[in-house]
C-alpha positions as CSV (number, residue, x, y, z in Angstrom):
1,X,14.3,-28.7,14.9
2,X,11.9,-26.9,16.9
3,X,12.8,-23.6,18.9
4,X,11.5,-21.3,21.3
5,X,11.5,-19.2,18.8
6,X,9.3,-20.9,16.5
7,X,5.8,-20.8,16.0
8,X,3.2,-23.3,14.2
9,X,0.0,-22.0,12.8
10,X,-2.6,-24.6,11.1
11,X,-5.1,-22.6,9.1
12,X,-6.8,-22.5,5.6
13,X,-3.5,-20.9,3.3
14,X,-3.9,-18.7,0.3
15,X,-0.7,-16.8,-1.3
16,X,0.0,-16.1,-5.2
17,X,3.1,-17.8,-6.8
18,X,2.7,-15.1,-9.5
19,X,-0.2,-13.2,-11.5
20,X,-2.7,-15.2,-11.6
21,X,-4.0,-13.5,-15.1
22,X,-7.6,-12.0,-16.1
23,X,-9.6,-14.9,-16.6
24,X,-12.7,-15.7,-14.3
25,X,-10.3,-19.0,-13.0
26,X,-6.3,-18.0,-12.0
27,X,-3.9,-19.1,-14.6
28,X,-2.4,-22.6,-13.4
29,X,0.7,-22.0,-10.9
30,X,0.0,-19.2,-9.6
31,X,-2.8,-19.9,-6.4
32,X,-1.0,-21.3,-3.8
33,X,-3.9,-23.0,-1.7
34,X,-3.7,-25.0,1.3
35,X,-7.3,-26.7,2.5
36,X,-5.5,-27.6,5.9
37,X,-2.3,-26.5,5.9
38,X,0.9,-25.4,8.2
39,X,2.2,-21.7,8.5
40,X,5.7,-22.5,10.2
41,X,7.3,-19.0,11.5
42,X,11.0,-19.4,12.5
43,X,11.7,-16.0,14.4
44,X,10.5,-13.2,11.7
45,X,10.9,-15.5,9.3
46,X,8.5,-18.1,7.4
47,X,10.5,-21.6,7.7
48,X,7.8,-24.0,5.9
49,X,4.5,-23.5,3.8
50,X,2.4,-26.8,3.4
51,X,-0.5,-29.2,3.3
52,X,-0.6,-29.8,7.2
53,X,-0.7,-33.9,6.8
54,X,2.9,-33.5,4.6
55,X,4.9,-31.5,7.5
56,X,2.7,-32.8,10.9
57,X,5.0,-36.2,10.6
58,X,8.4,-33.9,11.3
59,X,7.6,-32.1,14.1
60,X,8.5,-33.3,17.4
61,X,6.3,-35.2,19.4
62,X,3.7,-32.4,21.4
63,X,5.0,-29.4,19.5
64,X,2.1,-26.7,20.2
65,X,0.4,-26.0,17.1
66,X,-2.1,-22.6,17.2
67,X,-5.2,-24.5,15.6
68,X,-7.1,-22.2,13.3
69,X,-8.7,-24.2,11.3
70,X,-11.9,-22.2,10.9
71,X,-9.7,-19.2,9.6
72,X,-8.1,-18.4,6.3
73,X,-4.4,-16.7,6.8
74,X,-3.2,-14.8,3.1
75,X,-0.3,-12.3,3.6
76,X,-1.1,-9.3,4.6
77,X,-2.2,-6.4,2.7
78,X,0.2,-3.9,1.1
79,X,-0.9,-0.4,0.7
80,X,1.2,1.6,-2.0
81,X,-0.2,5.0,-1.3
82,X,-1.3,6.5,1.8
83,X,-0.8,9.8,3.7
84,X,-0.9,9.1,7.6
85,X,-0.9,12.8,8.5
86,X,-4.6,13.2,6.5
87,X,-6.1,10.2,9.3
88,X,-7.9,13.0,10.8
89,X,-9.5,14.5,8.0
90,X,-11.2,11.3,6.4
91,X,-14.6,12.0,5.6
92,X,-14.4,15.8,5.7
93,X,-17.5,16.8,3.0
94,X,-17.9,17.6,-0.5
95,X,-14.4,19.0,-2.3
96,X,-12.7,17.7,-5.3
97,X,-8.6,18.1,-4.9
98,X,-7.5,21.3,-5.4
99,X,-10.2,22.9,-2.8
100,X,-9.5,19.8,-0.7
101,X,-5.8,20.6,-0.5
102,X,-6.5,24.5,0.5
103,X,-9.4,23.6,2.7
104,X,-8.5,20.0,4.4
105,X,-5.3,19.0,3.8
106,X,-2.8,22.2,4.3
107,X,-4.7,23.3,7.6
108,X,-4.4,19.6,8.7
109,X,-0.6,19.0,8.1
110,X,0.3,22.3,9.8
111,X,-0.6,21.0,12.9
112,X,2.5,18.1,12.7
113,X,5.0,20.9,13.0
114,X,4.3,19.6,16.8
115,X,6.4,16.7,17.6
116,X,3.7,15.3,20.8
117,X,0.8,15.1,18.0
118,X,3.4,13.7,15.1
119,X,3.9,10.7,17.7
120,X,0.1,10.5,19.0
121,X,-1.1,10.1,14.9
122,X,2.0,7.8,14.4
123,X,0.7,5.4,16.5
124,X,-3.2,5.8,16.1
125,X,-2.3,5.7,12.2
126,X,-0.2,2.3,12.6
127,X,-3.2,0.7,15.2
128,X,-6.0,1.4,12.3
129,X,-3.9,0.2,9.5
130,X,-2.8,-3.1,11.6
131,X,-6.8,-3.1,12.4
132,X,-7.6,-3.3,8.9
133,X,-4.6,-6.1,8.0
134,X,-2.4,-3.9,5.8
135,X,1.4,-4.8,7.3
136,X,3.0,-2.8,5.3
137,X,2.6,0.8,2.9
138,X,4.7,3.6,1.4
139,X,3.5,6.4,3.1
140,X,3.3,10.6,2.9
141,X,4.6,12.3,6.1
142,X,4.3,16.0,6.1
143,X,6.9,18.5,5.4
144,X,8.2,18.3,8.4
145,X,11.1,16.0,8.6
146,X,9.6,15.6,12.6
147,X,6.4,14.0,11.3
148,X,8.3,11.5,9.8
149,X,10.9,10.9,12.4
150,X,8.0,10.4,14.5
151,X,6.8,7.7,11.8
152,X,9.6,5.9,11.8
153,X,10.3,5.4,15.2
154,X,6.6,4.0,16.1
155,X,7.6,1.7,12.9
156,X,10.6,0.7,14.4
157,X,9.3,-0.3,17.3
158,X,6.6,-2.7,16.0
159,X,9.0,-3.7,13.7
160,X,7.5,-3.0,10.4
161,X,8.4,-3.3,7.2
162,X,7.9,0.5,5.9
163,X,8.6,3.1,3.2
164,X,8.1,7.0,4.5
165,X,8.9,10.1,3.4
166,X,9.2,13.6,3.8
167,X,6.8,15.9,1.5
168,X,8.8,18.1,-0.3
169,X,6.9,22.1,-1.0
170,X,8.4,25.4,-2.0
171,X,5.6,27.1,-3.4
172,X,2.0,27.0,-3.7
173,X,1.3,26.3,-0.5
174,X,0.7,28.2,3.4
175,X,3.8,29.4,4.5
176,X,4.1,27.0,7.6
177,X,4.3,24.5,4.8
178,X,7.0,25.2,3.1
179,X,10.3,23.6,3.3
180,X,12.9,25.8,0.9
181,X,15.9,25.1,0.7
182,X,16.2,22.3,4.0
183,X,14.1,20.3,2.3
184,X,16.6,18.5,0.4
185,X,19.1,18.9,3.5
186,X,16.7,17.4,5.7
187,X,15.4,14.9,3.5
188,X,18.9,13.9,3.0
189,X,19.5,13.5,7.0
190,X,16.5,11.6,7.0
191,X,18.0,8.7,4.3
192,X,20.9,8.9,6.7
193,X,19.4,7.7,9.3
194,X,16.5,5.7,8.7
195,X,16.9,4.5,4.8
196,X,18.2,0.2,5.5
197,X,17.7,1.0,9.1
198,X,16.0,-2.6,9.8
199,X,12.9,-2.8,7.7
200,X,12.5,0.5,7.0
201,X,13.1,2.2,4.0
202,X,13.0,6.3,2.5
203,X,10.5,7.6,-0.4
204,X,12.0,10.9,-2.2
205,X,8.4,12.8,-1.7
206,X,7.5,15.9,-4.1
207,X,3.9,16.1,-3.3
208,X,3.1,17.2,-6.8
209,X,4.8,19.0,-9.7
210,X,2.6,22.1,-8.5
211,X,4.0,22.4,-5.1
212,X,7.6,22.3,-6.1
213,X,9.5,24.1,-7.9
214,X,11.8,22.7,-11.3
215,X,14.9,23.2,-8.6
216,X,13.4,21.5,-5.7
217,X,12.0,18.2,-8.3
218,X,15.7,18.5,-10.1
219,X,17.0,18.3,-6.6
220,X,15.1,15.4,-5.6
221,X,16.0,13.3,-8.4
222,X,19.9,13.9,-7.7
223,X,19.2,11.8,-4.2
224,X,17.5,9.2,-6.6
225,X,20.6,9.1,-8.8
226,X,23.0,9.1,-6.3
227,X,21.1,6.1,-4.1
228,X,19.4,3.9,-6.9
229,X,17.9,2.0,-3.5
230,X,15.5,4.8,-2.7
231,X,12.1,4.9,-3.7
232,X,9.9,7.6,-5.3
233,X,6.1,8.5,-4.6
234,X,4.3,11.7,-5.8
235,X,0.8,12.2,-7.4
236,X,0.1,13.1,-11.2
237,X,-3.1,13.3,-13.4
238,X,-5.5,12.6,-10.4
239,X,-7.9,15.8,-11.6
240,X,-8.7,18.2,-15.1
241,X,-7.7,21.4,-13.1
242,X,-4.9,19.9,-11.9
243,X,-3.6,19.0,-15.2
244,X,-4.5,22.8,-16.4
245,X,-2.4,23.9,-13.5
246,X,0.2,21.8,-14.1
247,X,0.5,23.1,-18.0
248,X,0.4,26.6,-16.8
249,X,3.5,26.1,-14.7
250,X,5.4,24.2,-17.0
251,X,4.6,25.9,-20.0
252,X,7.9,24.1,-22.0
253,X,7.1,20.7,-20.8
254,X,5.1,18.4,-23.0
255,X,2.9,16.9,-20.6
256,X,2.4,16.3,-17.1
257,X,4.2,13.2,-16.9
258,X,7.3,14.8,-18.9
259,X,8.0,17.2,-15.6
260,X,8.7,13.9,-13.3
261,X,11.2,12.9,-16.9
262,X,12.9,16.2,-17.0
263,X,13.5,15.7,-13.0
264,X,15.0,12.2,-13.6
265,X,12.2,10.8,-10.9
266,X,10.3,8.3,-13.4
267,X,12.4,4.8,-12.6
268,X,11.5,1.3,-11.5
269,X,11.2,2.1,-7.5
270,X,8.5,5.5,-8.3
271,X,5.4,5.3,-7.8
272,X,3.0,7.7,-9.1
273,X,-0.6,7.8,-7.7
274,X,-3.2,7.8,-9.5
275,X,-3.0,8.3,-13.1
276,X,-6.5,9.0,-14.0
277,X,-6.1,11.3,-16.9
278,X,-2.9,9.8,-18.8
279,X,-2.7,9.1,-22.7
280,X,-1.4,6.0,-23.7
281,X,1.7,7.5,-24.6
282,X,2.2,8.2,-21.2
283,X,1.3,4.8,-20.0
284,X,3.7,3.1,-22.4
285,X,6.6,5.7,-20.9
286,X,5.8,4.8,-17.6
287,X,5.9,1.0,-18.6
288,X,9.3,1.6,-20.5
289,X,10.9,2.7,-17.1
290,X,9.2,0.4,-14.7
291,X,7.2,3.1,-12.8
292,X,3.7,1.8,-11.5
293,X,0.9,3.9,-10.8
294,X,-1.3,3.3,-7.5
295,X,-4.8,2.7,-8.2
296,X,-7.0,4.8,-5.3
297,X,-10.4,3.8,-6.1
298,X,-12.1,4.8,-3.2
299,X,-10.1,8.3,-3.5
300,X,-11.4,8.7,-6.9
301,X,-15.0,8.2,-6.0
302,X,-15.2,10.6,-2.9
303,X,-13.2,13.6,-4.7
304,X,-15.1,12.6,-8.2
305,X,-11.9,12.5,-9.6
306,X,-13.1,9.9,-12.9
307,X,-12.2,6.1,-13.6
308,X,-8.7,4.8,-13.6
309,X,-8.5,2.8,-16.7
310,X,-7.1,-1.0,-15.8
311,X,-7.6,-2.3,-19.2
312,X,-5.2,0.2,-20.9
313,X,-2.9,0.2,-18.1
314,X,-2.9,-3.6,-18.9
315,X,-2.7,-3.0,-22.6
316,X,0.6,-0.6,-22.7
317,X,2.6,-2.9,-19.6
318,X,1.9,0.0,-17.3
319,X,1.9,-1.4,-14.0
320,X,-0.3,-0.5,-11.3
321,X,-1.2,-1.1,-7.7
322,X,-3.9,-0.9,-5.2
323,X,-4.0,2.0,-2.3
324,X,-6.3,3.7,0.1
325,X,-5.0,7.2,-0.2
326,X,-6.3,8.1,3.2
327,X,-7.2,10.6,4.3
328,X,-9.0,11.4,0.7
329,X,-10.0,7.6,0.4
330,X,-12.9,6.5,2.9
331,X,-11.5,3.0,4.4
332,X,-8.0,1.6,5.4
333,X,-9.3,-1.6,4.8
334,X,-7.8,-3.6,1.6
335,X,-11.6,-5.1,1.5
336,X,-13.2,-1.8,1.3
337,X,-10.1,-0.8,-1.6
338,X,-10.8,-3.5,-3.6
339,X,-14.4,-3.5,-3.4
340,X,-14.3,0.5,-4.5
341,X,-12.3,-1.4,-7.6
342,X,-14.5,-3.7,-8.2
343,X,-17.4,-1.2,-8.3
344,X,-15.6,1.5,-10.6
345,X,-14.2,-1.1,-13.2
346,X,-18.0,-2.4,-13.4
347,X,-18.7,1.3,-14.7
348,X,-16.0,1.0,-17.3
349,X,-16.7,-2.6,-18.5
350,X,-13.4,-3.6,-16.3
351,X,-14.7,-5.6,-13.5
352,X,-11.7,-6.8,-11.2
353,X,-11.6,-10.5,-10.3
354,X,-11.0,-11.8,-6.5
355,X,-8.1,-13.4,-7.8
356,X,-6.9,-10.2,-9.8
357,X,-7.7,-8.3,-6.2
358,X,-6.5,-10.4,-3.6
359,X,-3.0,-11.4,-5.9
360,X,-2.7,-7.3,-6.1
361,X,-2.8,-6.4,-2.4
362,X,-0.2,-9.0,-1.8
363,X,2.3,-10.0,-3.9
364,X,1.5,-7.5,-6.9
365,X,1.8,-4.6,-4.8
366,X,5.3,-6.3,-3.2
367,X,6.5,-6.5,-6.8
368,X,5.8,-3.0,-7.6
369,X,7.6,-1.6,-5.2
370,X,10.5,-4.4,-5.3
371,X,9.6,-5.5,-2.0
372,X,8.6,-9.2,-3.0
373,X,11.8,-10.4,-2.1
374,X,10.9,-9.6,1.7
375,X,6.5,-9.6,1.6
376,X,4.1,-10.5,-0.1
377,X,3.8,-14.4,-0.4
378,X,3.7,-17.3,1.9
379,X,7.1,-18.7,1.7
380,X,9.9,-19.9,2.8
381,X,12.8,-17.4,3.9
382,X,9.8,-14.6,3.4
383,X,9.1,-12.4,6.2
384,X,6.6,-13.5,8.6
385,X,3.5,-10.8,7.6
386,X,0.5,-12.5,7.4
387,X,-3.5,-12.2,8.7
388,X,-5.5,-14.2,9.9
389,X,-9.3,-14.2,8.3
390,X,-12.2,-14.7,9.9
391,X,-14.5,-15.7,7.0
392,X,-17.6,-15.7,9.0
393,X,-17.1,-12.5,11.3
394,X,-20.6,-11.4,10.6
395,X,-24.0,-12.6,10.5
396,X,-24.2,-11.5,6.6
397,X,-20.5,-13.2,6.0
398,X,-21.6,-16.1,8.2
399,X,-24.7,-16.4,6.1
400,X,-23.3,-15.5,2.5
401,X,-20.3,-17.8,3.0
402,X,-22.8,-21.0,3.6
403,X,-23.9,-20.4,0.4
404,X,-20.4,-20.1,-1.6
405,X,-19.7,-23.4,-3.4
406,X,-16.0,-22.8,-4.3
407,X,-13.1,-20.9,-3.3
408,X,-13.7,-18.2,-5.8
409,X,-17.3,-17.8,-4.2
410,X,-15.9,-17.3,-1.0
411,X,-12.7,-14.8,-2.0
412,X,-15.6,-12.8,-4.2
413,X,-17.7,-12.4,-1.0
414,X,-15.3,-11.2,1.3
415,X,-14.0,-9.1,-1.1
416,X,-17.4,-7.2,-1.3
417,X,-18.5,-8.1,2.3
418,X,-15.7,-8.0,4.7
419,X,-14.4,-5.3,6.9
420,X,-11.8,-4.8,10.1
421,X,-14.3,-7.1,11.7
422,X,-13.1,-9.9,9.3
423,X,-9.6,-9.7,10.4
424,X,-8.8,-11.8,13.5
425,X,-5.3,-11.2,13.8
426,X,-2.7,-9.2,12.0
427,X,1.0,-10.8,11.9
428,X,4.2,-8.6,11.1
429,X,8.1,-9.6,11.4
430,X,6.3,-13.0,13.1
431,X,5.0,-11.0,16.2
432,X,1.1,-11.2,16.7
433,X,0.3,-7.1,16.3
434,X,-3.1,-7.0,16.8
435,X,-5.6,-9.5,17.9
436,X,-9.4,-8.6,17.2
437,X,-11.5,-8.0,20.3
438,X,-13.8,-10.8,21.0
C-alpha cells in the first residue's frame, strides 16, 4: 500500500551487498546495481530496492514517482573522522601536527567556550557536510561539553544519524582548554542525555594519549566498560614527533598503541585515526580486538604526515576506514577523500579501486563503526540516507562520462572528477536535506 508517507524515487542504483574485494572487477554478490531501478522510502525507512519494471506493476495506479533517471543515487557517504570545531581553520598554511595544534587548532577551539558561535559552526558544519553528500560521521567537538550540546541539538533537528563527543584534555594544552576533573563528569551527563537519544549516539574522546593524562584515559575507559554501546575515537601514530612525545610520556609503556591497551579503550566500537606509523604487531592487535583505524588521506598530504599503508592493514585484518579529518584535511567531499587515496596508494604501489572506494565510504565505513545495521546500503528496513548523483554536473564530467564504456569507467571518473557540484540532492532519515542550486 501506498501512504502519504511514502516516497518513490526511479534512478540509476548502486549499494554493496558486502566487500566487493581487491580485484580490478567486484567479487560476485557484492555490487548491488540497478540500470533503472526503484528507491521506495516508507517514512525514514527504505521499504523496497529494485529493477523498476519488477515493482512498477504493484504500485497503484498514478502513484507519483520522482523520475531521475539521468541521476545515479548510492547511499550516502560516511565520514569516520572529522572535527567540526577545526571548519574554520581549513587551509591555514604550512605546519605539520604538533605546530598545527599550538598554532591552529588550540586558538581555534577556545573560541567554542561561546555557546552563540558553538551553534552558528553546528549548523554551517552540518550544511557543508550535507553539501558534500556525507549523511553521517563520528565527529570531535571541543572540550567543552557546550560545543557538543550545541552539535547535537542541530543533529537532532535534521534528524541525523550521528556519533559526537566531547574532547577530553588535562595537560599539554592552553589553560582554557582544559577540562580536569569535569571532564569525565560532564562527558558522563552528556551519554545521559544524548547517547540512544533518536539517531544519535556518544564517542568517549581523549584527543590523544599526549593531552591526557594515565587517570583521565583510565577514566575514560571505565564509561567504555560500564556502556559496551559507546563508541571510542582518538588519534595515534599520525606523526614521528608525536610518537617521540608519546614515548617520553609513557616511558613504561611499550608502544604507542599499548597506552590506549593499558586504558582498556582498544575494542570493536574505537576508532583510531590514522595509524601511519604502526608495526605490524600493532596492526594485528588492533585486528585481534576489532578496532579500525580511519584512513585521512587528504590530512596526511597537507601536514606531510607519510603514507598510510592499505596493503598491510589488509595483510594483518586490521580494518580501516575513509575520513576527511577536517579542518587538517582540505575537502569534505567523499570524492575529494577518496581521490587523495587513490593518489597516495599510487605512491606506494597500493592503488585503490572505485569499487574498493565507493563500497568503503558506504557500507565499509557503516560496518566499522557497527552502524550497518542502520546505514550504509540500499535496503530494505535500512534507513532512508541516500544521494542523489549528478554524473554529468560539469562540462569535464559531462565530457569524460561520454567516453566511459562501463560502469567501472564511470565510478573511476567521478571518483577523481567529481565535487559538491556532483551531488544533486542529499537524503537523510528520508527527508530531502539539501537540494543543489540550479
Amino acid at each position: 500500500m501506498i501512504s502519504s508517507t511514502d516516497t518513490l524515487i526511479r534512478a540509476e542504483l548502486i549499494s554493496f551487498a558486502r566487500d566487493p574485494g581487491n580485484g580490478d572487477t567486484p567479487q560476485p554478490g557484492s555490487l548491488e546495481h540497478y540500470g533503472d531501478g526503484l528507491l521506495w522510502l516508507k517514512g525514514q525507512h527504505i521499504h523496497a530496492v529494485g529493477h523498476f519494471s519488477e515493482i512498477a506493476p504493484s504500485l497503484p495506479e498514478g502513484s507519483h514517482v520522482l523520475d531521475y533517471r539521468d541521476k545515479l543515487i548510492m547511499p550516502g557517504f560516511i565520514d569516520t573522522h572529522v572535527h567540526y570545531v577545526q571548519l574554520d581553520i581549513m587551509a591555514s598554511y604550512g605546519r605539520q601536527l604538533l605546530d598545527w595544534l599550538n598554532d591552529y587548532t588550540f586558538p581555534e577551539e577556545c573560541r567554542f567556550a561561546n555557546h552563540a558561535h558553538a551553534e552558528a559552526l553546528s549548523n554551517a558544519f552540518l550544511d557543508e557536510m550535507l553539501r558534500a553528500g556525507t549523511t553521517s560521521a563520528q565527529v570531535f567537538g571541543s572540550s567543552h561539553p557546550g560545543s557538543v550540546d550545541a552539535f547535537f541539538t542541530a543533529c537532532q533537528k535534521r534528524q541525523l544519524r550521528m556519533l559526537v563527543g566531547k574532547v577530553l584534555m588535562d595537560r599539554n594544552g592552553p589553560e582554557a582548554l582544559m577540562d580536569g576533573a569535569s571532564g569525565i563528569a560532564d562527558s558522563e551527563r552528556l551519554i545521559g542525555d544524548w547517547h540512544g537519544n533518536g539517531r544519535l549516539g556518544y564517542s568517549v574522546t581523549p584527543r590523544f594519549a599526549p593531552t591526557s593524562t594515565k587517570t583521565q584515559m583510565d577514566a575514560a575507559g571505565a564509561l567504555l566498560r560500564n556502556d559496551s554501546s559507546l563508541w571510542l575515537q582518538t588519534h595515534l601514530a599520525e606523526n614521528s614527533g608525536e610518537l617521540d612525545w608519546v614515548a617520553e610520556l609513557f616511558p613504561g609503556s611499550r608502544d604507542y598503541l599499548a597506552v590506549y591497551e593499558e586504558a582498556g579503550l582498544v575494542g570493536p566500537r574505537s576508532t583510531f585515526a590514522h595509524g601511519i606509523h604502526l608495526t605490524n604487531g600493532m596492526r594485528q592487535r588492533l585486528a585481534d580486538r576489532g578496532a579500525n583505524v580511519a584512513f585521512c588521506p587528504s590530512s596526511n598530504l597537507f601536514l606531510g604526515s607519510g603514507l598510510f599503508d592499505r596493503e598491510a592493514a589488509d595483510q594483518t585484518g586490521m580494518a580501516f576506514t575513509f575520513a576527511s579529518d577536517i579542518g587538517a584535511g582540505t575537502d569534505l567531499s567523499g570524492f575529494a577523500t577518496l581521490k587523495a587515496a587513490y593518489q597516495l596508494g599510487q605512491l606506494g604501489g597500493q592503488p585503490l579501486t572505485a569499487w574498493q572506494g565507493f563500497y568503503g565510504l558506504t557500507l565499509g565505513n557503516a560496518k566499522a563503526l557497527s552502524l550497518d545495521s542502520y546505514i550504509g546500503r540500499l535496503a530494505p528496513t535500512l534507513e532512508a540516507d541516500f544521494i542523489v548523483i549528478d554524473t554529468r554536473a560539469t562540462p569535464l564530467l559531462s565530457r569524460r562520462a561520454s567516453h566511459c564504456t562501463t560502469l567501472g569507467e564511470r565510478l573511476f571518473a567521478l571518483m577523481m572528477l567529481a565535487d559538491d557540484r556532483a551531488i544533486y540532492e542529499t537524503w537523510a532519515g528520508g527527508q530531502c536535506q539539501h537540494r543543489r542550486d540550479l
